[in-house]
C-alpha positions as CSV (number, residue, x, y, z in Angstrom):
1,X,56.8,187.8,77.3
2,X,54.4,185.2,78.7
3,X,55.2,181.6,80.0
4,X,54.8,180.3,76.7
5,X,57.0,182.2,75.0
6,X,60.1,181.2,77.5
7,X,59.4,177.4,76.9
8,X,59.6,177.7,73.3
9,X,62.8,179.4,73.4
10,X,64.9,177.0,75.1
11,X,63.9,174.0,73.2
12,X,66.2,170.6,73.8
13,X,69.4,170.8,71.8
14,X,69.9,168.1,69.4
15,X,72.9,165.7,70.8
16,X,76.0,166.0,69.0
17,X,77.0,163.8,67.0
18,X,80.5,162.5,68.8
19,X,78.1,161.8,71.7
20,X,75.9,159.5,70.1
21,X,79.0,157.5,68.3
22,X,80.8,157.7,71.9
23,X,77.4,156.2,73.3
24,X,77.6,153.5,70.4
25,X,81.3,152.5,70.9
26,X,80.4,152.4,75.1
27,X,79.0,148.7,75.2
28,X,81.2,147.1,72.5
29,X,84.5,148.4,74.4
30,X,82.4,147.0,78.0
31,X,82.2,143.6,75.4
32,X,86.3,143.9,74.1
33,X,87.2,144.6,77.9
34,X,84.9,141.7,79.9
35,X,85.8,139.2,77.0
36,X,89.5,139.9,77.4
37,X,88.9,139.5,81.3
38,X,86.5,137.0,81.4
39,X,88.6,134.8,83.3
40,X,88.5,137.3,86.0
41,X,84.9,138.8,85.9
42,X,83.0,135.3,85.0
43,X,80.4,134.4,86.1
44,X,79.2,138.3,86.3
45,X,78.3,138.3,83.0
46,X,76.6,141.9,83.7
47,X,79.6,143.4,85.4
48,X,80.7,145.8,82.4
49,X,77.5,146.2,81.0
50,X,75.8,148.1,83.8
51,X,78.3,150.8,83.2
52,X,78.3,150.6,79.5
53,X,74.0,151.8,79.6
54,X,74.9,154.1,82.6
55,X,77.5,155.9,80.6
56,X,76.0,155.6,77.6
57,X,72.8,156.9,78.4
58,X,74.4,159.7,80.4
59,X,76.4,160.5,76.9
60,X,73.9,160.2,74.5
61,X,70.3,160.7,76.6
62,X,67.1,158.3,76.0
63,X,67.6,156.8,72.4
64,X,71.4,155.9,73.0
65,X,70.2,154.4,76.4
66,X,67.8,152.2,74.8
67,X,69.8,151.4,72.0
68,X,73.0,150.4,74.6
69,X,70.5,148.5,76.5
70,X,69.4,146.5,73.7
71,X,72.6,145.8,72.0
72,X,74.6,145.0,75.8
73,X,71.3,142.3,76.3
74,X,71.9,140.7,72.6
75,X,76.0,140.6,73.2
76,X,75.4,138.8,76.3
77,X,72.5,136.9,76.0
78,X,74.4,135.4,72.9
79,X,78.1,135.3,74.3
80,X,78.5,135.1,77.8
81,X,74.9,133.5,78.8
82,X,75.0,129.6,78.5
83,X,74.3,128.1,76.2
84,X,77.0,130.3,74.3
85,X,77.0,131.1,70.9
86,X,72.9,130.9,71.5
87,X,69.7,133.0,72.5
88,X,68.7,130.0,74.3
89,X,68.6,130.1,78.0
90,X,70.5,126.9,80.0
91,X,69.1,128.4,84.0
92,X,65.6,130.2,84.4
93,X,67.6,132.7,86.8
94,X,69.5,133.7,83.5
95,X,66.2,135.1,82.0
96,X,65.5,137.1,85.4
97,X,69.2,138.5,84.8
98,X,68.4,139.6,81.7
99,X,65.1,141.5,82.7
100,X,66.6,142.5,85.3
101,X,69.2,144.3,83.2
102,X,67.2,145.0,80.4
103,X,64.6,146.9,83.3
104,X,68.2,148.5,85.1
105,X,69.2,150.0,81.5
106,X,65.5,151.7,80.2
107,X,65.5,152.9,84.0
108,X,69.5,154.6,83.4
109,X,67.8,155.5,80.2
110,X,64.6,156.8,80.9
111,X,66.4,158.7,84.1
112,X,69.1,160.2,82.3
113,X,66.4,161.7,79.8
114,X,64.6,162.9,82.8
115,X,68.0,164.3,84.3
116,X,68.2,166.2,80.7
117,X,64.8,167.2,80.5
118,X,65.2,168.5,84.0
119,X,68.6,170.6,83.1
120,X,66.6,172.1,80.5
121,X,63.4,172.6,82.3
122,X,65.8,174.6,84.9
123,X,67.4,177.0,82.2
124,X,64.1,177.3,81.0
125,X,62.9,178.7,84.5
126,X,66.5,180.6,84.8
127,X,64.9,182.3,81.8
128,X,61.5,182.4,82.8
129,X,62.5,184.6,85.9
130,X,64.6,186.9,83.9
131,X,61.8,187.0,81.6
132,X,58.8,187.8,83.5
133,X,59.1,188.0,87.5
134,X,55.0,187.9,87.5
135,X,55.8,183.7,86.5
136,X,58.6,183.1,89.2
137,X,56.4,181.5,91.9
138,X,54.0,179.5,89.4
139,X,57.7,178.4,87.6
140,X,59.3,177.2,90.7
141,X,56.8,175.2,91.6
142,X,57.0,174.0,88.4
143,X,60.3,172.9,88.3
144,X,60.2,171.6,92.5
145,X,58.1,169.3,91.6
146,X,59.5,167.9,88.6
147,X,62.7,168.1,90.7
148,X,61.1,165.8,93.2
149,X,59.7,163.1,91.0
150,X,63.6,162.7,89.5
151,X,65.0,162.4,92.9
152,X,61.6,160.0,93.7
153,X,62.9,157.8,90.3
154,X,66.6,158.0,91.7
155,X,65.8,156.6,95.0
156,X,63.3,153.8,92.8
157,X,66.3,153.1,90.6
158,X,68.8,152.6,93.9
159,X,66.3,150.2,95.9
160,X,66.0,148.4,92.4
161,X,69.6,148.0,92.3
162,X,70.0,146.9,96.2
163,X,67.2,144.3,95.6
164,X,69.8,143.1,92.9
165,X,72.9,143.1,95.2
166,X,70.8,141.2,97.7
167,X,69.4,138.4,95.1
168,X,73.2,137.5,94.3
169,X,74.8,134.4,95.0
170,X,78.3,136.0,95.6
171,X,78.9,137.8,98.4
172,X,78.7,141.7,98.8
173,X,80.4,144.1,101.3
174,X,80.7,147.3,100.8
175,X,82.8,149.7,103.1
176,X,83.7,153.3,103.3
177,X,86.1,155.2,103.4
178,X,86.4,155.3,106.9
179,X,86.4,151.3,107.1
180,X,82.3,151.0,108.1
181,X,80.6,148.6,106.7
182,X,78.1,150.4,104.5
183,X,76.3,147.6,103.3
184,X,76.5,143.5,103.0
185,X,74.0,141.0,101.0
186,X,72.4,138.0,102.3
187,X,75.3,135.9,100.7
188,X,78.1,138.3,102.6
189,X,75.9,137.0,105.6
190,X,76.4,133.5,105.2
191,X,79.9,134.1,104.3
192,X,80.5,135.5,107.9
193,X,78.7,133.4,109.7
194,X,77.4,136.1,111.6
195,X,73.8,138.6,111.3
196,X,74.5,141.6,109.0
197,X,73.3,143.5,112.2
198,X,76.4,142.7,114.1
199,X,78.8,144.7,111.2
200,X,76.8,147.4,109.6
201,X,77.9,150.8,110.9
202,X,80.4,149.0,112.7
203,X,84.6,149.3,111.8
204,X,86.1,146.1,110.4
205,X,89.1,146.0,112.8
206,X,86.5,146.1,115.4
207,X,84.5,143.6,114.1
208,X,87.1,141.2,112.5
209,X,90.4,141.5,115.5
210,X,93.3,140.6,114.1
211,X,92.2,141.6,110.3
212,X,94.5,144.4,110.0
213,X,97.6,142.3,110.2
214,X,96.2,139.7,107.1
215,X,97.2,140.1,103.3
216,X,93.7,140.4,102.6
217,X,93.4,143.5,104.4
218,X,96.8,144.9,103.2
219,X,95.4,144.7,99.2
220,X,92.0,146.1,100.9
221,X,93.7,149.1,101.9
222,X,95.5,149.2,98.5
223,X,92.3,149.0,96.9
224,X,91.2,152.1,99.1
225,X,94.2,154.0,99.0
226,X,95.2,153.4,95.6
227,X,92.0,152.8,93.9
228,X,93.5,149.2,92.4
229,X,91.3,146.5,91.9
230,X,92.2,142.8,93.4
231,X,91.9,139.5,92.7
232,X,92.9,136.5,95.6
233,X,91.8,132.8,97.1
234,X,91.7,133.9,100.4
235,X,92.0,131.0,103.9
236,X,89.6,133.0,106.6
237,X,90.0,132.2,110.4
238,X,86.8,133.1,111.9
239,X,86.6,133.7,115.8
240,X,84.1,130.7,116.3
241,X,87.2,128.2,114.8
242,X,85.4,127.4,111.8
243,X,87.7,128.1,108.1
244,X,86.5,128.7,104.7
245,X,88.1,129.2,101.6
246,X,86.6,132.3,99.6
247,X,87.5,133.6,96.5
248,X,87.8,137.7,97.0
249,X,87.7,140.4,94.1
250,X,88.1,143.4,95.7
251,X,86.8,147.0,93.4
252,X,87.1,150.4,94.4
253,X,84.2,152.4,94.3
254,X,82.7,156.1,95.0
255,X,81.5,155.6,98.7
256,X,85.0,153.0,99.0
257,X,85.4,149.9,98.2
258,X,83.1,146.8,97.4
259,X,84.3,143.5,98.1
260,X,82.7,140.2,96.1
261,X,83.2,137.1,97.5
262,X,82.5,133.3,96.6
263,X,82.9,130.5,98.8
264,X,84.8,127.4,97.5
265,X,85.9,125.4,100.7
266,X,84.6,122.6,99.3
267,X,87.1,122.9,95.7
268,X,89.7,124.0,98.2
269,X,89.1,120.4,100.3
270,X,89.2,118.2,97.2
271,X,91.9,120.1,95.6
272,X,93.8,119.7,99.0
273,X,92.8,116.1,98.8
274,X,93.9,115.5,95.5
275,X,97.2,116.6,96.4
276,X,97.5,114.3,99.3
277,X,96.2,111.6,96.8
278,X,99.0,112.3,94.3
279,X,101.5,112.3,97.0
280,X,100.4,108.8,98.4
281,X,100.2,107.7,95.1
282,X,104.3,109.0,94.4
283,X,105.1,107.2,97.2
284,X,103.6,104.1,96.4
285,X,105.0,104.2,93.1
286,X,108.7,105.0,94.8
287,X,108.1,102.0,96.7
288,X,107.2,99.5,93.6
289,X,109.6,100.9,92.0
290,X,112.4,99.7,94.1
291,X,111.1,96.7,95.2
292,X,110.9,96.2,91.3
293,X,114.5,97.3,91.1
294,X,115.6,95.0,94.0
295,X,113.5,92.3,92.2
296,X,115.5,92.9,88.6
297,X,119.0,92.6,90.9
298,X,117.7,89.6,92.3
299,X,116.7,88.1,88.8
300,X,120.0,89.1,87.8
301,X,121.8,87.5,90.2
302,X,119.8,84.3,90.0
303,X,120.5,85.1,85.8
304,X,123.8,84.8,86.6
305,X,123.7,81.4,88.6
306,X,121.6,79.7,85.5
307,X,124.4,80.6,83.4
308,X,127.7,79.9,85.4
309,X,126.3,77.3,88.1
310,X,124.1,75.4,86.0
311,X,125.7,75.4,82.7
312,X,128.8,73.7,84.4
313,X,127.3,70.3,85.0
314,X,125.7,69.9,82.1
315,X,128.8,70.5,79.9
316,X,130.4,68.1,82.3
317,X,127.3,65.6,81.6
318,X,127.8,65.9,78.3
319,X,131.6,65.6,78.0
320,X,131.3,62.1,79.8
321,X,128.8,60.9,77.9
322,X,130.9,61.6,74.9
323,X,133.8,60.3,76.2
324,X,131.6,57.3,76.8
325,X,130.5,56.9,73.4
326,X,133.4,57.4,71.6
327,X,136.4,55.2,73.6
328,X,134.2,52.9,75.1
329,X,131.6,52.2,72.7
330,X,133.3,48.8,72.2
331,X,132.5,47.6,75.3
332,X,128.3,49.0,75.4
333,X,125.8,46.8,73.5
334,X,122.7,49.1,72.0
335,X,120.8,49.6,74.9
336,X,124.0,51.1,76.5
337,X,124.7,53.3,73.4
338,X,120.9,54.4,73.2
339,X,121.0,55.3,77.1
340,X,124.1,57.5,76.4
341,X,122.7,59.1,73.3
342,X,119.2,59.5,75.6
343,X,121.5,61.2,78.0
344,X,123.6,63.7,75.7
345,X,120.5,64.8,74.0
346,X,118.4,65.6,77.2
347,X,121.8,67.3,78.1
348,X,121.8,69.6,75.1
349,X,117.6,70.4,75.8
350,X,118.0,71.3,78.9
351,X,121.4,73.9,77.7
352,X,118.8,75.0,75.1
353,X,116.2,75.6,77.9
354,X,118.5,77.3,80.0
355,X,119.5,79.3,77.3
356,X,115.8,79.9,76.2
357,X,114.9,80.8,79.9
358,X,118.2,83.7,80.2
359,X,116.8,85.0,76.7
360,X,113.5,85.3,78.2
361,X,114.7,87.1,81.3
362,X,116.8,89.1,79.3
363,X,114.3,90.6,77.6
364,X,111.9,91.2,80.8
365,X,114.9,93.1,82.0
366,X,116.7,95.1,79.2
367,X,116.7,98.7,78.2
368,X,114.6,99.2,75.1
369,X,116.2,101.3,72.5
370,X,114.1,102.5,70.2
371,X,115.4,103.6,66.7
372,X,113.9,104.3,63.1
373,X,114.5,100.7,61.1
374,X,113.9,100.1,57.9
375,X,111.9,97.1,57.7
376,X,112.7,95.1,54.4
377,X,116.8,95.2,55.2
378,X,115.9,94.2,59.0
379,X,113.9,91.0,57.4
380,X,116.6,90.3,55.0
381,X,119.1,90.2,57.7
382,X,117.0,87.4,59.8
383,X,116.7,85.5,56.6
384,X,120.4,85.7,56.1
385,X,120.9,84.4,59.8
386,X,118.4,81.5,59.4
387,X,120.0,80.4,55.3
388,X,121.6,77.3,56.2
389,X,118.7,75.9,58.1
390,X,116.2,77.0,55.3
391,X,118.8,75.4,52.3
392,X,119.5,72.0,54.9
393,X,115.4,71.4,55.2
394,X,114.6,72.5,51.4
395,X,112.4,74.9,52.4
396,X,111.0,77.8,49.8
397,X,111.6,81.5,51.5
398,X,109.5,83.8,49.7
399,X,109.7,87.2,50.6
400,X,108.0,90.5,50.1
401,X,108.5,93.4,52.4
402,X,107.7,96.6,51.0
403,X,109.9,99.9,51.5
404,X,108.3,100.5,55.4
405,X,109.9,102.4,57.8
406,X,108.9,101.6,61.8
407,X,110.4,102.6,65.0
408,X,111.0,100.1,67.3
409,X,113.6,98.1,69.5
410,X,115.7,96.5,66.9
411,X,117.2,93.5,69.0
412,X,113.3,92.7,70.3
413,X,111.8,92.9,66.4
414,X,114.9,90.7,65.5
415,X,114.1,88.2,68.1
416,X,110.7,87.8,67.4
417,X,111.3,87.2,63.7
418,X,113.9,84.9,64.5
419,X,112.1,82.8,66.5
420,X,108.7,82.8,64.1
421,X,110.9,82.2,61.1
422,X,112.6,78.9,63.0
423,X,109.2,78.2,63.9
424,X,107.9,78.1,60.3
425,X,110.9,76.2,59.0
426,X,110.6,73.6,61.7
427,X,106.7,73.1,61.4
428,X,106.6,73.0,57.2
429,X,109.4,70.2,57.1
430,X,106.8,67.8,56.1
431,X,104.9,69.7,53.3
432,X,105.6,69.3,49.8
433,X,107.0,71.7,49.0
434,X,108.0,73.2,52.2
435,X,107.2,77.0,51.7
436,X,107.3,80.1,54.2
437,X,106.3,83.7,53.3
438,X,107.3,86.9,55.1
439,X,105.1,89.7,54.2
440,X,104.5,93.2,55.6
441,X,101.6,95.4,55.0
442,X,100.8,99.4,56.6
443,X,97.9,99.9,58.5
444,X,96.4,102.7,59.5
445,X,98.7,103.7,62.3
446,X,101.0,100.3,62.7
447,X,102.6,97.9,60.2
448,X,101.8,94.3,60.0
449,X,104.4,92.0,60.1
450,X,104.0,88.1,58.9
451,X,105.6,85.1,59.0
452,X,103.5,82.1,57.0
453,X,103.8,78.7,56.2
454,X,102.6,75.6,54.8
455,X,102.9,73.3,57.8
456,X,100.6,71.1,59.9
457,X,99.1,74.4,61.6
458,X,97.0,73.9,65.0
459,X,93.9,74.9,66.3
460,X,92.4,77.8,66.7
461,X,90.5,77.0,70.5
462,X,95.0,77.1,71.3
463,X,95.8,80.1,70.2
464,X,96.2,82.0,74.0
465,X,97.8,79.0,74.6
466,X,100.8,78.7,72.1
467,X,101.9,82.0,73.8
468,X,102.4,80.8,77.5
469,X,105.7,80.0,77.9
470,X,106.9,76.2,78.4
471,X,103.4,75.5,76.6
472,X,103.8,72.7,73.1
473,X,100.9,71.6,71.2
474,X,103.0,69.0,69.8
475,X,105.8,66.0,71.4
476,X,109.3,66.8,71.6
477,X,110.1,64.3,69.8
478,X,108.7,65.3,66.8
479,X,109.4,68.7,66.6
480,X,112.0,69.6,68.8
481,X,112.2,72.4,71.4
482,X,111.3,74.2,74.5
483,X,108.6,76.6,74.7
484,X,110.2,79.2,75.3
485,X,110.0,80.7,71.5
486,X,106.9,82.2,70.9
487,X,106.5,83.5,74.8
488,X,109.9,85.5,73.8
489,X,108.0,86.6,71.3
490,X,104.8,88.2,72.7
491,X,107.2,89.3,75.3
492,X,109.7,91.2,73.2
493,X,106.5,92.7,71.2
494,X,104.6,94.0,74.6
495,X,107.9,95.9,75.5
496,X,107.7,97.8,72.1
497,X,104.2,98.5,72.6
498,X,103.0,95.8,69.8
499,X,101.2,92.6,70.0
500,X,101.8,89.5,68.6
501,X,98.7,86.8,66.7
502,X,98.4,83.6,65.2
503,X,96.3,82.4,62.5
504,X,95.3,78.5,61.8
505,X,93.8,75.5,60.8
506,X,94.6,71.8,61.4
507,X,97.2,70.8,58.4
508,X,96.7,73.8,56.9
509,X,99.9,75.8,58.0
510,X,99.7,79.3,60.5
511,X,100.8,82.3,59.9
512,X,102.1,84.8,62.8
513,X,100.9,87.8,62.4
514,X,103.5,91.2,64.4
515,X,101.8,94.6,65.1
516,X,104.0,97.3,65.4
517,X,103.0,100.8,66.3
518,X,103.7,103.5,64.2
């Protein structure tokens, strides 16, 4: 039997068939996993996909190889690789990661084949020297050499692989089992703030003093011992004084463990100073809020010395006056009586103010309760309040409220429609007919609330105006009052959330227009 012959009987095996699908299934379970732990992995978009080609190559030889490489580069080129959902590329370095990867898995590939074809090449010389002895020196040298250019590839395929550790931007330690540094990256360099020089070789208690007593060392060892994977923000002393935040992952591996590390002092610093922001901001807040508190007792007290203390004197003012007019009338001629009636009715204005200006407080300083109100029964209750005033001035009270539901303080909305509706009435006196119309309407998401009338209106260059409180566009002694009405009004509709508007021309009537949030 010649040379020939033993080659041609121990041709390559076809792979079986639960290798290939195993080889298949390898990179979309390295997808399923890394996509259910991207949290933790990101941003190594590669980290399960170097093992997924490994493996599968390994399983399934050269075309499952290729095939893993080619579908792991597709899943993550269009997954994990900004821009997502794309085979567009966001960084240039994200193109060099995927030839990089795409180079790593034809090299798994292409060195698994060779591993297979060298297996086979070796049984084939097994039988070559049972075969024919006269072929055992010519076959060995055979099968050295190709021995030597696999182990030549291997070391080609490791230095590719270091050149990749050492082109990260995370860090990279490696140490073995009997706690020597093995190997670090550039980054790990920077991270320590020392030469890579100083550690290799060297035992990490001796390098690092004090290390073996930290938290981070106690999962290290667990990761060693235990072969568990970690994940921690770690706070690192180093012996020059200098601290650093780094985020650690710690991964066991064959020759021990690798630990990755990323450096996020500065995201440490401004979360730290974030947290001092918030708490300088809680105690500002703490601060305004009782000096707002001691402001409201204050108001209340002063509240309370409007209503008792002033309220007194003016009843008393009033009284006399009466008393004045009434028994001694007889002895007043007209200019006496008109002084007294001057004097009784700036005596009941300023009650009215005084009342106008506790209302006004009032509502600065009470607890809003919000409730679901239905709108038209509200409106009909305000009317029914303000009936004798609309039947004593003749006025016509048109109005339609459709079935509208809001949610709002039901003492501020009352007060607000009390005080436009008076308004109305008060201003239309001199039309013909006097008319007011109270409308609602839905909008989007608030309801419009109106009050309109037929009166002398004002204009429009005013409108900020009328709101101010203690501002009049007209004399008291036309229209009578203080205000106070329509700043109660914009008040009571900003502590609901709302608004409140005007619309108007000169003798053409205004209507008030109430926004309430939905």
């Amino acid at each position: 039997m010649n040379a020939g012959d033993s080659e041609a009987s121990v041709e390559a095996p076809p792979t079986p068939p639960w290798n290939l699908a195993a080889a298949a299934l390898i990179p979309l379970a390295a997808f399923a996993l890394q996509d259910f732990f991207w949290a933790q992995i990101q941003p190594y978009v590669w980290f399960l996909f170097f093992p997924a080609v490994f493996f599968s190559s390994g399983i399934g030889g050269l075309r499952a190889g290729l095939a893993s490489t080619a579908v792991s580069t597709a899943v993550v080129w269009w997954y994990f690789i900004p821009v997502r959902y794309s085979f567009s590329l966001e960084r240039p370095t994200s193109a060099v990661s995927l030839v990089v990867f795409a180079g790593m898995g034809v090299v798994f590939s292409f060195t698994h084949e060779r591993l297979r074809k060298a297996n086979r090449d070796t049984a084939a010389a097994l039988a070559a020297v049972k075969a024919a002895n006269d072929h055992l020196e010519e076959r060995i040298a055979e099968r050295t050499d190709a021995l030597e250019r696999t182990v030549t590839a291997l070391r080609q395929s490791e230095e590719k692989y270091r050149r990749t550790l050492d082109t990260m931007l995370e860090g990279c330690q490696i140490v073995g089992f009997d706690w020597r540094y093995l190997y670090l990256n550039q980054t790990a360099e920077k991270h320590n703030r020392r030469p890579n020089s100083e550690l290799l070789g060297r035992e990490m208690a001796r390098c690092w003093p004090g290390i073996t007593e930290t938290e981070v060392f106690a999962l290290e060892k667990s990761c060693m011992e235990e072969r568990t994977s970690h994940r921690l923000d770690n706070r690192f002393a180093f012996p020059d004084g200098h601290t650093g935040w780094f985020r650690l992952i710690i991964q066991p591996l064959p020759e021990g463990i690798a630990i990755f590390s990323e450096d996020i002092t500065e995201r440490k610093l401004a979360e730290e100073k974030i947290v001092r922001l918030n708490e300088e901001l809680e105690r500002r807040v703490q601060e305004r809020t009782a000096q707002l508190e001691a402001a409201n007792k204050e108001l209340e007290a002063f509240s309370y010395s409007v209503s008792h203390d002033l309220k007194a004197p003016l009843r008393g003012i009033d009284g006399y006056s009466q008393l004045l007019e009434k028994d001694h009338s007889d002895r007043l001629d007209e200019e006496g009586l008109l002084f007294i009636r001057n004097v009784r009715a700036s005596a009941a204005l300023m009650h009215q103010l005084i009342e106008d200006l506790l209302n006004y407080s009032r509502v600065e300083r009470r607890q809003q309760q919000s409730m679901d109100l239905d709108l038209p029964s509200l409106v009909q209750a305000v009317a029914a309040e303000r009936a004798a005033e609309v039947v004593e001035a003749g006025v016509i009270l048109n109005i339609e409220v459709p079935q509208l539901s809001v949610r709002a303080d039901r003492d501020g909305l009352a007060l607000a429609l009390r005080n436009l509706l008076g308004n109305a009435i008060k201003f239309s006196r001199g039309a013909l007919p006097p008319t007011v119309e109270i409308g609602a309407r839905r909008e989007q998401d608030r309801v419009i609330l109106w009050v309109s009338d037929n009166g002398i209106g004002f204009d429009m260059k005013f409108h900020d105006r009328i709101f101010d409180i203690f501002q009049r566009l007209q004399r008291v002694e036309e229209y009578p009052g203080t205000g106070v009405g329509l700043a109660l009004v914009r008040k009571a509709m900003q502590r609901m959330g709302g608004s409140a508007r005007a619309e108007s021309a000169p003798g053409k009537g205004a209507t008030f227009f109430l926004e309430i949030p939905l």
